[in-house]
C-alpha positions in Angstrom: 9.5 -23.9 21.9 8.0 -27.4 21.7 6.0 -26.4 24.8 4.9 -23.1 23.5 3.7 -25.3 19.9 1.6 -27.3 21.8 -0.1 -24.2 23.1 -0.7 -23.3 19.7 -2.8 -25.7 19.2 -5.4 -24.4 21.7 -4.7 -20.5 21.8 -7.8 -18.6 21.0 -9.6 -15.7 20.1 -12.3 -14.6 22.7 -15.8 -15.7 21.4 -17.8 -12.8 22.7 -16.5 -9.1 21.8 -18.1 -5.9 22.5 -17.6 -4.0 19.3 -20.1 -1.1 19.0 -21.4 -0.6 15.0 -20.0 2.7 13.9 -20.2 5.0 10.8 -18.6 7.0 8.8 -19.0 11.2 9.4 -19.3 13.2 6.1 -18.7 16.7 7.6 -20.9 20.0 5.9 -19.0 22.8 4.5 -20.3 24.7 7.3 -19.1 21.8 9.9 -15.6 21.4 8.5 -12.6 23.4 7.0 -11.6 19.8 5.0 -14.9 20.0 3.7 -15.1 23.5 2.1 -11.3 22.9 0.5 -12.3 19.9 -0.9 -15.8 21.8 -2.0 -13.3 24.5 -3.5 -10.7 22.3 -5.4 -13.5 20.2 -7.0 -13.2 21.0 -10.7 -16.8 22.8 -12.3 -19.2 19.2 -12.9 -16.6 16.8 -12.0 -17.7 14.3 -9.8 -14.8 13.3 -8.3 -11.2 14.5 -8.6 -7.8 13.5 -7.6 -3.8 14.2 -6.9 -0.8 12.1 -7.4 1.5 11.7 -4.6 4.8 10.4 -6.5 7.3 11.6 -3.5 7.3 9.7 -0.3 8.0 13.4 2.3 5.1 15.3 0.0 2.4 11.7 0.8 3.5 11.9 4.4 3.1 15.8 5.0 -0.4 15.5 2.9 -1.2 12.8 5.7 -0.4 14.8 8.4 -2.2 18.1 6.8 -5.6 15.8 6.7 -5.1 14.7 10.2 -3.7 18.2 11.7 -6.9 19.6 9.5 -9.8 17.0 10.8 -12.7 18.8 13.1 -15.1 15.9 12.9 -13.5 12.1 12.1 -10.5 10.8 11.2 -10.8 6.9 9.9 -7.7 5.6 9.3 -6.8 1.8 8.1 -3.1 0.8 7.5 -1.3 -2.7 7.0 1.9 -1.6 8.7 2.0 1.4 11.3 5.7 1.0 12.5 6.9 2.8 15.5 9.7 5.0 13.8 9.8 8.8 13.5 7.0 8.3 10.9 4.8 6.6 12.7 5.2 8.1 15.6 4.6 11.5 14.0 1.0 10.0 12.8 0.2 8.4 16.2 1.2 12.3 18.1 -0.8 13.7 15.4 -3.8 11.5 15.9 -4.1 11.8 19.9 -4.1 15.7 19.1 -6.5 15.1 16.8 -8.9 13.4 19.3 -7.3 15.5 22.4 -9.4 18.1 20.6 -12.7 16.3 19.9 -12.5 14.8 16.7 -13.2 11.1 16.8 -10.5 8.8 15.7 -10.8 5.4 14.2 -7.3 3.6 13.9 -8.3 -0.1 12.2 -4.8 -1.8 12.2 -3.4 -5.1 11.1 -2.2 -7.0 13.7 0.9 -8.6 11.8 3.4 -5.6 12.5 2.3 -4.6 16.1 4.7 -6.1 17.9 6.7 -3.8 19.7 4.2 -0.8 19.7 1.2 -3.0 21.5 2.2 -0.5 25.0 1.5 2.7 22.7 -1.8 1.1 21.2 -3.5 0.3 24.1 -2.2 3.9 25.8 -4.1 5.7 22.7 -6.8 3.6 22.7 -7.9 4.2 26.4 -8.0 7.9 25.2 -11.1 9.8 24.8 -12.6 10.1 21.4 -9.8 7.5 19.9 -10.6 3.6 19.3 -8.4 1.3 17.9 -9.3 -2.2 16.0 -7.3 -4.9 15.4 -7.9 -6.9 12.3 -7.3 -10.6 12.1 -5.3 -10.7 15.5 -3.0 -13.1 16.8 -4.6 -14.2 20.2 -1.7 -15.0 22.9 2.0 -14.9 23.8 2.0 -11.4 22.0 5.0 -9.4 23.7 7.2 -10.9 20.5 6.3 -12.1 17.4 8.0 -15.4 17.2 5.6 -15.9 20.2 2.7 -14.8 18.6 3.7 -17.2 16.1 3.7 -20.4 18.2 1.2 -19.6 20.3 -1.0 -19.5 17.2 0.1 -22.5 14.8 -3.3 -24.0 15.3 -4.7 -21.0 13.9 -2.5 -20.6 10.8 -5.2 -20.8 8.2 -6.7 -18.1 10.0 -3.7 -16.1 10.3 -2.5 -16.4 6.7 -4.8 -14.2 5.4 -4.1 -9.9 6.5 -5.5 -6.7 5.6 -3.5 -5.2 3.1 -5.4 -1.9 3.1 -3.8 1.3 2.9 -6.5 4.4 3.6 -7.1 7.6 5.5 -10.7 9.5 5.2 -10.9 12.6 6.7 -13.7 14.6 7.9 -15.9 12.4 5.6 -14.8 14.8 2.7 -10.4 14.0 1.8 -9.1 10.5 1.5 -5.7 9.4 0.9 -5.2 5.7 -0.7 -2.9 4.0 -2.6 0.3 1.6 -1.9 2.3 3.2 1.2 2.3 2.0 5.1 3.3 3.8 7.8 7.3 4.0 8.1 10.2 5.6 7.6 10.9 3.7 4.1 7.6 4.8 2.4 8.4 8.1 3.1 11.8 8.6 2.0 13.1 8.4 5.5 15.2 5.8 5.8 19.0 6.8 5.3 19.7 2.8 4.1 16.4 1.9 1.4 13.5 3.7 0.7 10.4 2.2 -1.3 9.5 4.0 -4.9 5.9 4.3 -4.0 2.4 6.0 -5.1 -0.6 7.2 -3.0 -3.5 9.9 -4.5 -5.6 12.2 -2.6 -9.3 12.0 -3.5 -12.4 14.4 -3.3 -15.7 14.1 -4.5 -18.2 11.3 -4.8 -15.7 8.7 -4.4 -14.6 9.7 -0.6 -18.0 8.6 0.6 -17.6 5.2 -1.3 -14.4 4.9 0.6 -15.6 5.7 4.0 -18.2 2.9 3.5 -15.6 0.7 2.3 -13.5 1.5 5.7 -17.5 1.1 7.5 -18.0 -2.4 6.3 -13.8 -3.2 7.9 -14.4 -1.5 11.1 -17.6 -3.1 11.9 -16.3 -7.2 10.8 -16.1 -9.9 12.7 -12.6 -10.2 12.2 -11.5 -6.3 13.4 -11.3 -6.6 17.3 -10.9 -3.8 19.7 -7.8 -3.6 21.5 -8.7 -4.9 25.2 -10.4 -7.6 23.7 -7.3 -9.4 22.1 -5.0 -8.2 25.1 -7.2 -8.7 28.1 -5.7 -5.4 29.4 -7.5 -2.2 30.0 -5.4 1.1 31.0 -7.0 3.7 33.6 -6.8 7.7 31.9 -3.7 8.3 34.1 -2.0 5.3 33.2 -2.8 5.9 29.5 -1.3 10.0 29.9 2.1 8.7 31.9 2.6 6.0 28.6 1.9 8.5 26.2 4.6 11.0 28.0 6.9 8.3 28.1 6.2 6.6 24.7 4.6 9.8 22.8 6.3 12.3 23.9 5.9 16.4 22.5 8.6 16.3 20.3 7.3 13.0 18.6 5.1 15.3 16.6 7.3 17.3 15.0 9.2 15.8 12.0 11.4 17.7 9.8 10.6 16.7 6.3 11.5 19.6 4.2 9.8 18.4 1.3 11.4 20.0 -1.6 9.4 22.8 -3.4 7.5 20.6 -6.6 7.5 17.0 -6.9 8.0 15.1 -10.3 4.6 16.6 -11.7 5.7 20.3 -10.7 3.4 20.2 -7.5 3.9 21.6 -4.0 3.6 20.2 -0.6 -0.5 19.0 0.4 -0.2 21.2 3.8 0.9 24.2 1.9 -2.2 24.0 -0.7 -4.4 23.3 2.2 -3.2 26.3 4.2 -4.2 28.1 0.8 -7.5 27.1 0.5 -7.7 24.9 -2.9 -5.8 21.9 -3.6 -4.5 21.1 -7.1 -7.0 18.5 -8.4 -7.6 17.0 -11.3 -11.0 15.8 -12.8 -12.5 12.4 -13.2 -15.2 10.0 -13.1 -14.2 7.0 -10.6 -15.6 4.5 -8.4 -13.5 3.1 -4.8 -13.4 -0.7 -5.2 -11.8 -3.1 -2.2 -12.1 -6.9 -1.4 -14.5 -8.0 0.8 -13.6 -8.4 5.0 -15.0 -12.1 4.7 -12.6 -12.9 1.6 -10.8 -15.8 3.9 -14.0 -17.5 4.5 -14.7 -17.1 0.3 -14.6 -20.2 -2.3 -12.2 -20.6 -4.9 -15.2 -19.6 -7.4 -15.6 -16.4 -5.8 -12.4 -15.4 -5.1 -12.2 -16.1 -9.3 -14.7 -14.0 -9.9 -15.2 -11.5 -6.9 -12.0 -10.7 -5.7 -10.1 -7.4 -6.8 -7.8 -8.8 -8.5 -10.5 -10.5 -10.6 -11.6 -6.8 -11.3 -8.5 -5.6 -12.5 -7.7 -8.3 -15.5 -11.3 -7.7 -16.3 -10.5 -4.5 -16.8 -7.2 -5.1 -18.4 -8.9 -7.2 -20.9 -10.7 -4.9 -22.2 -7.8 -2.7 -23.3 -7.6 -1.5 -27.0 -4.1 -0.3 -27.9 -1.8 0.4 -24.6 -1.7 -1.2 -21.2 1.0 -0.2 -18.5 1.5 -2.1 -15.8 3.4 -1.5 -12.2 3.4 -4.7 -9.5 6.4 -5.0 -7.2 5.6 -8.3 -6.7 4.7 -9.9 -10.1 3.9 -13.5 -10.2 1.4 -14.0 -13.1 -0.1 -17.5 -12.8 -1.3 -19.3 -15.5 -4.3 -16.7 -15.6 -2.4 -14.0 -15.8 -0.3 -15.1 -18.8 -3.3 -16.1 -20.5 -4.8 -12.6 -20.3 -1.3 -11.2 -21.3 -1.1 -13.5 -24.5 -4.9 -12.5 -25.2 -3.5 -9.0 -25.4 -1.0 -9.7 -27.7 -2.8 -11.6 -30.0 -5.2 -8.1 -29.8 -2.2 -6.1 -31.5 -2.3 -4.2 -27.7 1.2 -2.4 -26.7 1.9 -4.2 -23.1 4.7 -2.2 -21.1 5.7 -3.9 -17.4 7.4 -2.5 -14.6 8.5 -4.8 -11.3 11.6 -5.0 -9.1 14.9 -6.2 -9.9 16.5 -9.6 -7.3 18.9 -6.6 -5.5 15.6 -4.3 -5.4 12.9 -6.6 -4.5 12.5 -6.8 -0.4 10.8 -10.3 -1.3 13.0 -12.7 -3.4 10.8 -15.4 -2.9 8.1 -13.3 -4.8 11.2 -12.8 -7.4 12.1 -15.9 -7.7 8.3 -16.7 -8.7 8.4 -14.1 -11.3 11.5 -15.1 -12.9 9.8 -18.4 -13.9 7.5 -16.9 -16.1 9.6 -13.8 -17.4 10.8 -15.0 -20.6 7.0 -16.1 -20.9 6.4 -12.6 -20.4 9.1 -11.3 -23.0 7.5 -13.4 -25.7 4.2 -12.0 -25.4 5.5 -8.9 -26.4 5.7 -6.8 -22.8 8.4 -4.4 -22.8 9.8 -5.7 -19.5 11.5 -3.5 -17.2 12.9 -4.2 -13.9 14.0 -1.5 -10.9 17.6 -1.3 -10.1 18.8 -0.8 -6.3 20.8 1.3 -7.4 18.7 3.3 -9.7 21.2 6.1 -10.4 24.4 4.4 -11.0 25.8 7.4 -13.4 23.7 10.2 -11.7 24.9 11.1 -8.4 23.3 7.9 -6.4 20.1 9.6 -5.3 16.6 8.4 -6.8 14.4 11.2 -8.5 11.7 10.1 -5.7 13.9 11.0 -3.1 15.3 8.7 -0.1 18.6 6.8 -0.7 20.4 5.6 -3.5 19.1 1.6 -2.8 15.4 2.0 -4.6 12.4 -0.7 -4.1 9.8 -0.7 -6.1 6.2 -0.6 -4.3 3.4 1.2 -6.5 1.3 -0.4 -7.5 -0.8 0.6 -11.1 -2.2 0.3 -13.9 -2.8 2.6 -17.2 -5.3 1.1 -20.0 -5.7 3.1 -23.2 -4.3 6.4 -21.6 -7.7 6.9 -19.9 -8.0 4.6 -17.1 -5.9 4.9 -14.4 -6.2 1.6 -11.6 -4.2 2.6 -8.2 -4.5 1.1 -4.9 -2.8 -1.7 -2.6 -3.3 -4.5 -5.1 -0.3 -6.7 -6.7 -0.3 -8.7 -9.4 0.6 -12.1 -7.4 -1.0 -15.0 -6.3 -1.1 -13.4 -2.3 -3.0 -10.6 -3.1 -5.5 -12.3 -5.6 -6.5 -15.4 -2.5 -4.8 -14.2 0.9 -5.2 -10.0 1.4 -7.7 -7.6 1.4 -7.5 -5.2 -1.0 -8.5 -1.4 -1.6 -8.0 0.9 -4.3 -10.1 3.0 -7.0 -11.0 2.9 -11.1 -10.4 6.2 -12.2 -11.5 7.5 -15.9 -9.2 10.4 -16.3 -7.5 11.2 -19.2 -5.0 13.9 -17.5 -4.5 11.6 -14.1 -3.6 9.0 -16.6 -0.9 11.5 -18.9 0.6 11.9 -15.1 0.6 8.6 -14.0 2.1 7.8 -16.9 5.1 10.2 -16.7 5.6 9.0 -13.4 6.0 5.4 -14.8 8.7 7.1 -17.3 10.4 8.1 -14.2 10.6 4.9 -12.8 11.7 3.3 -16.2 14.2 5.8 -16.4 15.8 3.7 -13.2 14.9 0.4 -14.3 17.0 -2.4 -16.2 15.2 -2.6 -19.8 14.8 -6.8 -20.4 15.6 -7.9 -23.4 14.3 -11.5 -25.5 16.9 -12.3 -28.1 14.4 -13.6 -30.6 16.8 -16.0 -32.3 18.0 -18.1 -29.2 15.6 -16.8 -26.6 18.0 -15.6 -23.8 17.2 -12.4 -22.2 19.6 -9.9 -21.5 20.0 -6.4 -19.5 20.5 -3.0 -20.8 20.9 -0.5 -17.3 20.0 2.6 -16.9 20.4 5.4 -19.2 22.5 3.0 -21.3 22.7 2.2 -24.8 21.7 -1.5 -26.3 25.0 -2.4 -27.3 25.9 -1.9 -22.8 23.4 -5.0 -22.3 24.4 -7.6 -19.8 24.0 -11.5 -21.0 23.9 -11.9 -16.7 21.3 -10.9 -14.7 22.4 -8.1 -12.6 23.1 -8.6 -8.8 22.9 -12.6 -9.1 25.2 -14.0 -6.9 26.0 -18.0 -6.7 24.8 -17.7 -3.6 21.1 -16.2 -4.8 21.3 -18.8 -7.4 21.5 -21.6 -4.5 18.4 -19.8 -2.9 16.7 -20.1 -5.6 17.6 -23.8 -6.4 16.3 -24.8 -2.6 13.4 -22.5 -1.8 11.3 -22.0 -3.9 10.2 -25.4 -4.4 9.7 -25.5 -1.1 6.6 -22.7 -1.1 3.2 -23.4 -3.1 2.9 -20.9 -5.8 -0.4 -19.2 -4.6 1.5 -18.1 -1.1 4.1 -15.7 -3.4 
């Protein structure tokens, strides 16, 4: 170990990269079968238009209808890509995809790769499919912990990850919003499954996103596979991995999405078979963080960054504000904006993840500082229980296991403006990640969204402020006030201890 840390110090990237500028394709009705559904669903003088994705199996299955349904380009650009039965059902369905001409551009971030780096190069020596890595660690990569070391002189650097979640297809469908790739997002997993949100998108704003994806693929910082491995596969080579890794059967996944989701919806593939998807109208603009934002000031990040955007736009509420962040840390700017809002007369609802929910409980223990701060501005504060039906069976309304996690991530000002992408309302995403997302004026997307959020309250611990000695307290799910619990739920002595020794021992800005 000691040896491989004083590699660290010297492991590089390479300096000189081949990496061919590409574009975006926006296929013609006449080119694509994408294009003239997305043509068709388009609500009469609406210039964009979307659909909410509440249920993990329905976001998967609409991925793999976009991908299955591609003739011309398939950009796709994912955080996590894992190399489960989820992701490998994307993977099969993307070399099909390109096995039959379309191009394929797979932009991946290279902090979950480990372990699937044999399939990646495999697919990327295919014809018509390219791979990109984005911010890459440069040595020792056959296991993460010597990825790690081999790049501790490069930790600055390596801090900072693409957070994006998006899939453009054909130039003319694009799926974005908070879910990787993996079993968990999807509902998958028999032991914890993530309460999530994505939205399909047609109109005016898939272009906007396909130039956002543009300006990621073609950065200094997104590196094509052979150039971070040193490895280039022969076409024979690539086929005998792909039958060993990728096999047939990979493809096929049985999700038997159940017939209507919480908004009374069917499955994506079975609307697209149709002809017309079920879309709602609006006026919206895709927003993202910049691919340079590690090598941005402190000034701009204040002012520049997405998360800057989003308490802008937050500020401006007038009556009602909802808010969903997994990982809530507010900051100092954060409260500020929040008792701004409050001295406005504005309704503030929040909802985040319980200690037993959250999948980061150093990110917990960074909210909890500030959440009777939060109580006393007035925000009805609700946090997500692992076990979200305790009296109903043990099953989530969104599917998957009994053990929830919060992961959407969304906002709903004045029952018109819908926010929804990658973004969390912590100190990681507002200086560290890119971000990707879209500002959606919708009225009707903003009534669903919002019944969506009533779903997740619904399995959610309601946090009380006892105004008269300022101790909070939990009522649990689908019971009455006079049920609350002076404890917080699932806080062991030992969690308590946790908290007590780390988090002093992390900076604020790195929840």
């Amino acid at each position: 170990m000691l040896a491989l840390a004083l590699l660290g110090a010297c492991g590089t990237l390479p300096g000189q990269v081949d990496r061919p500028v590409s574009h975006g394709i926006q296929a013609a009705p006449a080119q694509s079968r994408l294009a003239r559904v997305a043509e068709a669903s388009l609500p009469q003088g609406a210039p964009s238009a979307f659909r909410l994705l509440p249920f993990g199996v329905h976001a998967l299955d609409a991925r793999l209808a976009l991908i299955e349904g591609a003739s011309r380009s398939i950009d796709l650009q994912v955080y996590i890509m894992a190399n489960d039965a989820s992701g490998r059902a994307v993977f099969a369905a993307l070399r099909d995809a390109a096995a039959r001409g379309v191009r394929v551009r797979l932009l991946l971030d290279d902090l979950s790769t480990t372990g699937a780096e044999e399939l990646i190069e495999a697919l990327a020596a295919l014809p018509n499919f390219e791979i990109r890595l984005f911010n890459p660690f440069c040595c020792l990569r056959d296991s993460f912990a010597g990825r790690l070391l081999s790049s501790l002189g490069d930790a600055r650097r390596l801090n900072h990850r693409m957070h994006n979640k998006l899939l453009v297809a054909d130039g003319a469908l694009a799926i974005f919003g908070g879910r990787n790739i993996a079993d968990e997002y999807f509902g998958l997993d028999p032991r914890a499954n993530f309460i999530d949100l994505d939205a399909i998108a047609a109109g005016r704003v898939v272009p906007q996103f396909g130039d956002i994806f543009d300006r990621y693929w073609n950065s200094e910082d997104a590196f094509p596979v052979a150039a971070v491995t040193g490895r280039r596969i022969a076409g024979a080579q690539a086929e005998a991995t792909l039958a060993r890794l990728l096999p047939a059967h990979a493809a096929r996944i049985d999700l038997g999405p159940p017939e209507t989701d919480l908004l009374g919806r069917g499955p994506v593939g079975t609307e697209l078979a149709a002809g017309r998807l079920s879309l709602l109208p609006a006026v919206a603009y895709a927003v993202a963080d910049r691919p340079t934002k590690r090598q941005e000031t402190p000034e701009d990040l204040e002012f520049g960054s997405l998360r800057a955007g989003a308490e802008a736009n937050m500020l401006g509420t007038r009556s009602d504000l909802v808010v969903v962040s997994p990982y809530l840390v507010p900051g100092r700017r954060g409260m500020a904006m929040l008792q701004s809002l409050q001295l406005k007369g504005v309704d503030m609802t929040v909802v985040t993840n319980s200690l037993t929910a959250t999948d980061a409980p150093l990110v917990y223990f960074g909210y909890a500082r500030y959440r009777v701060g939060i109580a006393k501005a007035g925000v009805r504060l609700y946090e997500i229980s692992a076990d979200p039906r305790p009296s109903g069976g043990g099953k989530s309304v969104f599917g998957g296991s009994s053990r929830g996690r919060l992961h959407a991530k969304l906002v709903v000002i004045d029952h018109q403006t819908l926010l929804l992408g990658s973004l969390n309302l912590d100190p990681r995403s507002a200086r560290e990640n890119t971000e990707v997302g879209a500002a959606i004026d919708s009225p009707a997307l903003a009534q669903e969204a919002l019944r969506i959020i009533d779903a997740m309250k619904a399995e959610a611990y309601r946090v009380r402020l006892d105004a008269a000695d300022g101790m909070l307290s939990w009522v649990p799910p689908s019971e009455d006030d006079d049920q609350a619990l002076d404890e917080e739920p699932g806080v062991s002595p030992l969690n308590a201890l946790e908290r007590l020794l780390l988090r002093p021992l992390v900076p604020e800005d790195q929840l």
